[in-house]
C-alpha positions, 0 to 999 in steps of 0.5 A, a space after each residue: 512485514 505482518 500480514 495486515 499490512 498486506 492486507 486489501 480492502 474489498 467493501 467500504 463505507 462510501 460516503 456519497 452512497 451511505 453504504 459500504 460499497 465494493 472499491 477499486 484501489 487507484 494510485 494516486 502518487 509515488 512517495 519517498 516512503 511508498 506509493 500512496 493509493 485511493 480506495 474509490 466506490 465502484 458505484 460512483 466514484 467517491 474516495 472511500 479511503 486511502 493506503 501508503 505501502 511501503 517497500 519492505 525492508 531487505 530479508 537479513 540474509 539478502 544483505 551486500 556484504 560491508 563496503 570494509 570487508 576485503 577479498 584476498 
């Protein structure tokens, strides 16, 4: 996963305040592809945006061995 898709938002444009305001990260619902979040101002309580994060996938050496593969 790249490092922007870690990345958190501390100020956005707040619409009802016409400025960029310091926002809170709400969850709003858990998705099949990920948990979806609202960026809320922290002045008045306006959804300034929203982000889906979703699961990272398995490290590659972290895999179960294959359901064919046989022990003896």
């Amino acid at each position: 996963m790249a490092d922007f898709d870690r990345m958190e938002a501390n100020l956005l444009f707040c619409p009802k305040c016409r400025e960029a305001t310091p926002v809170r990260k709400r969850l709003l619902i858990v998705l099949p592809e990920g948990d979806k979040f609202d960026y809320v101002c922290s002045r008045c309580g306006t959804v300034s945006g929203d982000k889906i994060e979703r699961e990272s996938p398995p490290a590659l050496g972290a895999m179960p061995a294959p359901p064919f593969a046989r022990q003896r």
